[in-house]
KEGU-554248 format. One record per atom (N, C-alpha, C, O): residue in one letter; x, y, z. Coordinates in steps of 0.05 Angstrom, whole numbers, padded with zeros to 5 digits. Layout:
SITE resn     px     py     pz
SITE    a      X      Y      Z
...
***
This chain:
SITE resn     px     py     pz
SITE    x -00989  00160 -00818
SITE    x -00990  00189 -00820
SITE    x -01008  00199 -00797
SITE    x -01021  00183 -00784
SITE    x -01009  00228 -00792
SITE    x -01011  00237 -00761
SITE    x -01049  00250 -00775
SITE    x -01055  00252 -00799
SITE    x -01062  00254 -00758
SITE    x -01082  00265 -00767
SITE    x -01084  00301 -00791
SITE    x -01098  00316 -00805
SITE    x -01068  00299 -00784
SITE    x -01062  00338 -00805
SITE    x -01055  00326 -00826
SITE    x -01066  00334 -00847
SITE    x -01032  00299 -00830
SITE    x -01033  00287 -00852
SITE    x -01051  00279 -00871
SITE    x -01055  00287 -00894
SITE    x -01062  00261 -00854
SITE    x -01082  00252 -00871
SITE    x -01119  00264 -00877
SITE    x -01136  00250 -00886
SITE    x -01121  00288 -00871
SITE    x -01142  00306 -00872
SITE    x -01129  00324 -00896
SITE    x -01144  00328 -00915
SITE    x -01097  00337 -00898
SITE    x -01099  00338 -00920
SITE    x -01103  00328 -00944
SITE    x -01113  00337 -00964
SITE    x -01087  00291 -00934
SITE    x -01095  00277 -00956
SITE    x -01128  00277 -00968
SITE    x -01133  00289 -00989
SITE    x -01147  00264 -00953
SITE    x -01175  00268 -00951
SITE    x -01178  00292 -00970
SITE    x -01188  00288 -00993
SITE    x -01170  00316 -00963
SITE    x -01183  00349 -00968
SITE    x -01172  00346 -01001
SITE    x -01186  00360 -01016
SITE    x -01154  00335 -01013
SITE    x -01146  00326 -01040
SITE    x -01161  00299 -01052
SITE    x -01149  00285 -01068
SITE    x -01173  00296 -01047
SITE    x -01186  00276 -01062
SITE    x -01215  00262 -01053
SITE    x -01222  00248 -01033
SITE    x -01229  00272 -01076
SITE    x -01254  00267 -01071
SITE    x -01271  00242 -01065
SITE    x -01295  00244 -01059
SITE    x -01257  00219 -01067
SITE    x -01267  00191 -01058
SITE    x -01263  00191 -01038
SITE    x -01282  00184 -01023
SITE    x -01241  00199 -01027
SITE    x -01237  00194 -00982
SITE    x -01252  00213 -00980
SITE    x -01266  00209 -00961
SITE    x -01259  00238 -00993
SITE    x -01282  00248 -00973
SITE    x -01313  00233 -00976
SITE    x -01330  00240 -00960
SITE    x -01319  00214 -00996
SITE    x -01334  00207 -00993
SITE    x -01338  00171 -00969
SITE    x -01354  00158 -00955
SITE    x -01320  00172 -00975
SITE    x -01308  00154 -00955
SITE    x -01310  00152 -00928
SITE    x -01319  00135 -00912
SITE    x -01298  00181 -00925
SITE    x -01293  00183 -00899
SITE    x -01323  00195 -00888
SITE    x -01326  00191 -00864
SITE    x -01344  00207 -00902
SITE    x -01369  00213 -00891
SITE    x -01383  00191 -00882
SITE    x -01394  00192 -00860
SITE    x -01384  00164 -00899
SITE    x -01397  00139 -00897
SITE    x -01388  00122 -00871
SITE    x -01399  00102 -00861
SITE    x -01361  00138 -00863
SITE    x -01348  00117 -00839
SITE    x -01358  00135 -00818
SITE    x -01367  00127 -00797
SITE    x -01355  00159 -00825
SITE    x -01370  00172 -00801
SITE    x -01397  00165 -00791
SITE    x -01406  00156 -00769
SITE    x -01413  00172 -00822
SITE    x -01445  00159 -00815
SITE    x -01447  00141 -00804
SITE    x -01465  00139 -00787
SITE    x -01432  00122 -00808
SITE    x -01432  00086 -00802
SITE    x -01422  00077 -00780
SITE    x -01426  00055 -00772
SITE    x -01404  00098 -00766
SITE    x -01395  00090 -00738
SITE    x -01373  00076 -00743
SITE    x -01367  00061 -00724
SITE    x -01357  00076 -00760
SITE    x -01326  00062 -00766
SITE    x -01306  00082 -00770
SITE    x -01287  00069 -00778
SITE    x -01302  00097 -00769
SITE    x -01281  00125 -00767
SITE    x -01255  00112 -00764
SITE    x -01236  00108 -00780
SITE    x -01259  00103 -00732
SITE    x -01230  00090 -00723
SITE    x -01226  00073 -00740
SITE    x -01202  00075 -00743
SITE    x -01235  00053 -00756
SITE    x -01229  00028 -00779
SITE    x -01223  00051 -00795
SITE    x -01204  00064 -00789
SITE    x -01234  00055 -00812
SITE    x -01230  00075 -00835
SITE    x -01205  00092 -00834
SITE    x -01194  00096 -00855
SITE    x -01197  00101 -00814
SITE    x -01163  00114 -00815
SITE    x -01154  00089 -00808
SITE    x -01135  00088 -00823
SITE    x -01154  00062 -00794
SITE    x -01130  00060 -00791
SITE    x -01129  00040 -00826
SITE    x -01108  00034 -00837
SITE    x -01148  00034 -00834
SITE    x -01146  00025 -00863
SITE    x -01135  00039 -00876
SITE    x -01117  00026 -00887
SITE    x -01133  00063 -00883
SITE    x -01120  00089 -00893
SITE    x -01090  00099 -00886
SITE    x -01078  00118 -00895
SITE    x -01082  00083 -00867
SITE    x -01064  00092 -00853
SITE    x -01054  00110 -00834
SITE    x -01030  00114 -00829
SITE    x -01078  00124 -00821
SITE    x -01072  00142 -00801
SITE    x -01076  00137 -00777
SITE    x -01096  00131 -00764
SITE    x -01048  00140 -00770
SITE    x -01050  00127 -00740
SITE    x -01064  00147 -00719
SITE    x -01065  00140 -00696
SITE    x -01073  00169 -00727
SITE    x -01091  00179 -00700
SITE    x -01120  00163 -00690
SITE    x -01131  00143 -00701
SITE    x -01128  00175 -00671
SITE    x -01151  00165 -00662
SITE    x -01176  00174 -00670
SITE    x -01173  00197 -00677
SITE    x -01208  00164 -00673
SITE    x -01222  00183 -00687
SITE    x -01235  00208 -00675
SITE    x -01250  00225 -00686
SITE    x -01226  00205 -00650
SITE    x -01224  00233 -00636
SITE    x -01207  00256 -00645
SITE    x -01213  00279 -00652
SITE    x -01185  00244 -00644
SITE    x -01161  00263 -00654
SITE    x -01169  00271 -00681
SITE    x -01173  00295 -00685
SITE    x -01172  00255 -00697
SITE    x -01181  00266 -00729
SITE    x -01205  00285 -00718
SITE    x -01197  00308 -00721
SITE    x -01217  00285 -00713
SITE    x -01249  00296 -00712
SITE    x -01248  00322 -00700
SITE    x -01264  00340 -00704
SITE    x -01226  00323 -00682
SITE    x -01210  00354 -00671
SITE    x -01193  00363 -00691
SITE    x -01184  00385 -00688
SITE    x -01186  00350 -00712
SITE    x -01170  00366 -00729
SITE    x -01186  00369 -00753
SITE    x -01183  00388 -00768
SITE    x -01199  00356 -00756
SITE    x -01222  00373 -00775
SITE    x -01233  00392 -00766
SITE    x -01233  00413 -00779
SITE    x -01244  00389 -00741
SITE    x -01259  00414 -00732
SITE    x -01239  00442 -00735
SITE    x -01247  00462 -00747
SITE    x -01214  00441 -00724
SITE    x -01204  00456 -00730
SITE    x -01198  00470 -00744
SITE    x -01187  00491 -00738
SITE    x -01203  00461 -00773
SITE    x -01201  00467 -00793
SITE    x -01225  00492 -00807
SITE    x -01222  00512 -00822
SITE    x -01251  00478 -00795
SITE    x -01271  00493 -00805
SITE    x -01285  00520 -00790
SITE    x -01303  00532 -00801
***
């Protein structure tokens, strides 16, 4: 799934967002989507979050 994908997914469910904070803190972003299945980059996610807010 593309990054808009899976940020909605994330934005539905409260464990990937806790998830996904800890991979941020932790410096694993890029592991953490592609574990999740999103094939963007953690750049690309991190522009589509932003965009969001």
């Amino acid at each position: 799934m593309n990054a808009e994908e899976f940020y909605t997914k994330v934005k539905a469910d409260a464990g990937l967002q806790a998830a996904l904070e800890e991979a941020t803190d932790s410096g694993t972003l890029a592991d953490f989507l592609s574990a999740n299945g999103c094939t963007a980059s953690a750049d690309e996610f991190s522009a589509c979050v932003a965009a969001h807010d």
